[in-house]
ZARO-292966 format. One record per residue: x, y, z of N, C-alpha, C in turn; residue in three letters. Coordinates in steps of 0.1 Angstrom, whole numbers. Each point is the difference from the previous one (the first is absolute). Layout:
N
[[X, Y, Z], [X, Y, Z], [X, Y, Z], ALA],
...
//
This chain:
118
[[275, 1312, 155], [-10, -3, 9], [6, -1, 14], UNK],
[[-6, 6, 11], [5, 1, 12], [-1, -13, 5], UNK],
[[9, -5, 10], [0, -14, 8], [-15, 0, 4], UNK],
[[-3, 5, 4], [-16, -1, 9], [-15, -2, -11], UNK],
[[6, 5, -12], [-14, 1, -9], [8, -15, -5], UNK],
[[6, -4, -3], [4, -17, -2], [-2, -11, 10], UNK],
[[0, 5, 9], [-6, -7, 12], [-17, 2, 1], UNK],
[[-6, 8, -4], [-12, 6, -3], [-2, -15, -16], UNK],
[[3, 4, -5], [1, -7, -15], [-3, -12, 3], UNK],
[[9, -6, 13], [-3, -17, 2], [-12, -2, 2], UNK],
[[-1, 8, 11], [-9, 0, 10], [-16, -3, -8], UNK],
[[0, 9, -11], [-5, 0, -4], [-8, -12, -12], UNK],
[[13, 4, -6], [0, -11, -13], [1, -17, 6], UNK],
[[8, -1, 11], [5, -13, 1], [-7, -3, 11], UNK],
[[-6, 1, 10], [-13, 0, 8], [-14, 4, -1], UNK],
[[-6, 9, 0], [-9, 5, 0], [-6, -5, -18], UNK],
[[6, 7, -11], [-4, -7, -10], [-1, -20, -5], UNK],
[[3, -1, 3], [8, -15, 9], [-14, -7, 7], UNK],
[[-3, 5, 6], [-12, -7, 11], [-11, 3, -8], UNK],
[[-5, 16, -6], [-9, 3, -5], [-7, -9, -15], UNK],
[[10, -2, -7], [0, -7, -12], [-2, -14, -2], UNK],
[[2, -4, 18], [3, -17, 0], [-17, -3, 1], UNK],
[[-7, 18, 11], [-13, -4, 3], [-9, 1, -17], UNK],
[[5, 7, -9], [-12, -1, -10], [6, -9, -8], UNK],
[[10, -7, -1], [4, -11, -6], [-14, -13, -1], UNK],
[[5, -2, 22], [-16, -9, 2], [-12, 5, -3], UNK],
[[-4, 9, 0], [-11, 5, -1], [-9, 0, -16], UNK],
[[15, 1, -11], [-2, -1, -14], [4, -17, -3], UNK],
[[0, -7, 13], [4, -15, -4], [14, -3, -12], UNK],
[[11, 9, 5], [11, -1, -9], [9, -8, 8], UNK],
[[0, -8, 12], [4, -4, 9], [-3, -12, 5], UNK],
[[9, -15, -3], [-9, -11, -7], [0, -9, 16], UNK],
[[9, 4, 11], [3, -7, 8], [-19, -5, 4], UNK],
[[3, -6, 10], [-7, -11, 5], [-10, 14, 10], UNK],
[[6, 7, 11], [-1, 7, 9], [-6, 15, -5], UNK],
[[5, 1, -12], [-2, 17, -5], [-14, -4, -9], UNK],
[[-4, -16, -7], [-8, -3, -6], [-10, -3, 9], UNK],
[[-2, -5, 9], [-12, 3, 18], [-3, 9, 0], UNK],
[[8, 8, 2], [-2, 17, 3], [-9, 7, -9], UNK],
[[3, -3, -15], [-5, 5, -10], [-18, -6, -2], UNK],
[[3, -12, 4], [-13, -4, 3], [-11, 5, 10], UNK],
[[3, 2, 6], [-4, 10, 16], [-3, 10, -2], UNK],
[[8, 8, -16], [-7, 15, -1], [-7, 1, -7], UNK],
[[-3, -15, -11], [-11, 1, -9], [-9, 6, -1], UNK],
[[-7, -4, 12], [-18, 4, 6], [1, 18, -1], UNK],
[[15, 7, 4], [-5, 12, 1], [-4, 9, -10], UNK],
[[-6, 8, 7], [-2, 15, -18], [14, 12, 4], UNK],
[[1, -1, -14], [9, 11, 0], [2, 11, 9], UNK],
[[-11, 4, 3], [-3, 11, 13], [15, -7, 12], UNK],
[[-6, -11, 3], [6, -9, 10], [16, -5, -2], UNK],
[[4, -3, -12], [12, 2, -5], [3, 9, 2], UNK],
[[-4, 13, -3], [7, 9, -1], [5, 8, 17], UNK],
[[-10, -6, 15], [3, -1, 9], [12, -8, 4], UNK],
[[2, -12, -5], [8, -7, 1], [15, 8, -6], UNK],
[[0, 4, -7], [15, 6, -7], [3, 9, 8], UNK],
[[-15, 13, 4], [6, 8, 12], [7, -4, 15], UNK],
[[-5, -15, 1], [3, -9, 14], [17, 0, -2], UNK],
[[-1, -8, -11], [18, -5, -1], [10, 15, -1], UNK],
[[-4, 5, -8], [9, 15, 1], [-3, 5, 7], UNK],
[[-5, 2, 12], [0, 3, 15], [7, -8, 6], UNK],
[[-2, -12, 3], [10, -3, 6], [13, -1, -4], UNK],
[[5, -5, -14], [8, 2, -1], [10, 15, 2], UNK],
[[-8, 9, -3], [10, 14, 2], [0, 2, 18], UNK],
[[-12, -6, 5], [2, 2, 15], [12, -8, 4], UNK],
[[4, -17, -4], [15, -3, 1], [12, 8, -1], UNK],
[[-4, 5, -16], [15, 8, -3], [2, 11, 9], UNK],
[[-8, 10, 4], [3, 10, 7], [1, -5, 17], UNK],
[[-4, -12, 4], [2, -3, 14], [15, -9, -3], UNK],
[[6, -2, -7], [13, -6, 0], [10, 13, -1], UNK],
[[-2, 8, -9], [3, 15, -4], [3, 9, 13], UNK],
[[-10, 2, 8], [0, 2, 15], [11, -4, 11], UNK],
[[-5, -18, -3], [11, -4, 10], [12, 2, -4], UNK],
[[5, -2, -14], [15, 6, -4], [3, 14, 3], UNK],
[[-13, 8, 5], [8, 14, 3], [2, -2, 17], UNK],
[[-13, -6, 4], [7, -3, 17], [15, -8, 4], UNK],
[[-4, -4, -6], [17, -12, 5], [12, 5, -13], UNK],
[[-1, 9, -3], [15, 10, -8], [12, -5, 9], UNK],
[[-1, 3, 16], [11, 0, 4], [5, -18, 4], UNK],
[[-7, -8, -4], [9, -15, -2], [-6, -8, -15], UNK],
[[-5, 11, -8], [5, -7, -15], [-2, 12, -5], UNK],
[[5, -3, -17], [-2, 8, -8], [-1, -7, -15], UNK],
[[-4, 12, -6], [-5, -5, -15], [9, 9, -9], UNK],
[[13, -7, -7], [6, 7, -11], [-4, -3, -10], UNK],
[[3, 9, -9], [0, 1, -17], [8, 8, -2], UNK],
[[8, -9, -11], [13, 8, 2], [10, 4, 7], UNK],
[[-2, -8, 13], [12, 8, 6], [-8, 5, 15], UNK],
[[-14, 8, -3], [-1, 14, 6], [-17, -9, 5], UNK],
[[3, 4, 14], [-13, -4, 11], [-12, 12, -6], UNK],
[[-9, -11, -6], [-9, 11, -6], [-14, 6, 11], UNK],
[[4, -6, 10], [-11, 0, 16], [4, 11, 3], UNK],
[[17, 5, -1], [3, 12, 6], [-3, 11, -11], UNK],
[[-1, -4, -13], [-3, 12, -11], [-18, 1, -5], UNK],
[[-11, -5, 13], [-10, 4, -1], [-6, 8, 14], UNK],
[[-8, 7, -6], [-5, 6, 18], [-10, -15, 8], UNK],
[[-4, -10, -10], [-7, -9, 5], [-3, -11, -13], UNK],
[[5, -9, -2], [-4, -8, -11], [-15, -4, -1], UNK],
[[-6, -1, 9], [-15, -4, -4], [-8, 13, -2], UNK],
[[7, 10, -2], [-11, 12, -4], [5, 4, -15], UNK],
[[10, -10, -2], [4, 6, -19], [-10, -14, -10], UNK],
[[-7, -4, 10], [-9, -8, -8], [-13, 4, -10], UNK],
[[0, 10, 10], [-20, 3, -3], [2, 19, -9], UNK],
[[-7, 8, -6], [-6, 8, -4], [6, 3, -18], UNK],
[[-4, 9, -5], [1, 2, -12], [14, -3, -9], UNK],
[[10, 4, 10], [16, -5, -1], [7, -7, 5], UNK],
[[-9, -11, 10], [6, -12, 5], [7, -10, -6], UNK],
[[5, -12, 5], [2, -13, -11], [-8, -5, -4], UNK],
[[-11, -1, 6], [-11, -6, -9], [-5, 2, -12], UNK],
[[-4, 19, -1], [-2, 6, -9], [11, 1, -12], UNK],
[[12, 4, 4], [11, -4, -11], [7, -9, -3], UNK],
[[-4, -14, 6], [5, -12, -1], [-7, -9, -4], UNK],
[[-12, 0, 8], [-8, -16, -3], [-11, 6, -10], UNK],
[[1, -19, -9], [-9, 3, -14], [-15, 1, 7], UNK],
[[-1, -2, 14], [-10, 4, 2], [-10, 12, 9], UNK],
[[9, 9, -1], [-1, 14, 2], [2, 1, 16], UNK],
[[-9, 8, 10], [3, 0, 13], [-12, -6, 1], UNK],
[[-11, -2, -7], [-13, -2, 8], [0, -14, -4], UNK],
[[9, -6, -8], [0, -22, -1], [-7, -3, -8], UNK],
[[-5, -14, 1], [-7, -2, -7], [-21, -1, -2], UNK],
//
């Protein structure tokens, strides 16, 4: 696997799937805290229709994070960088926030929850 599809991999798996799962966690009331059990109360009232706006809400913004952080790591290359392995994988993409999105992105071959979330 190339440095960059392992960086892809995190990104994916250890963020993005990460945030996504914590929201249907609450949402399935798998999640006993005090704060996530409010929340869960709050979505009671909705109809599924409405849940299922809600999940498009979070995986929007969420992927809008990752690719605006994605971004700024390709702006600011020249006073940081991002190794794996060894090898600045900012300089081994033509743009990290565009290997996110379409049929071959990381999303699509990374996260358990495809490119379109949950």
């Amino acid at each position: 696997m190339k440095n960059i599809d392992e960086f892809g991999q995190l990104i994916s798996k250890g963020l993005r799937d990460q945030a996504l799962g914590r929201c249907e966690d609450i949402i399935e009331r798998k999640v006993k805290s005090q704060e996530c059990l409010e929340i869960n109360d709050s979505l009671a009232s909705l109809t599924d229709e409405q849940i299922s706006v809600v999940k498009r809400l979070v995986t929007s913004c969420v992927d809008t994070g990752i690719h605006d952080f994605l971004y700024t790591l390709d702006e600011t290359q020249d006073e940081l960088s991002v190794s794996i392995n060894g090898e600045d994988i900012v300089k081994e993409s033509d743009g990290l926030n565009g290997e996110l999105f379409s049929d071959n992105g990381w999303f699509a071959k990374y996260s358990k929850y495809g490119e379109s979330g949950i």
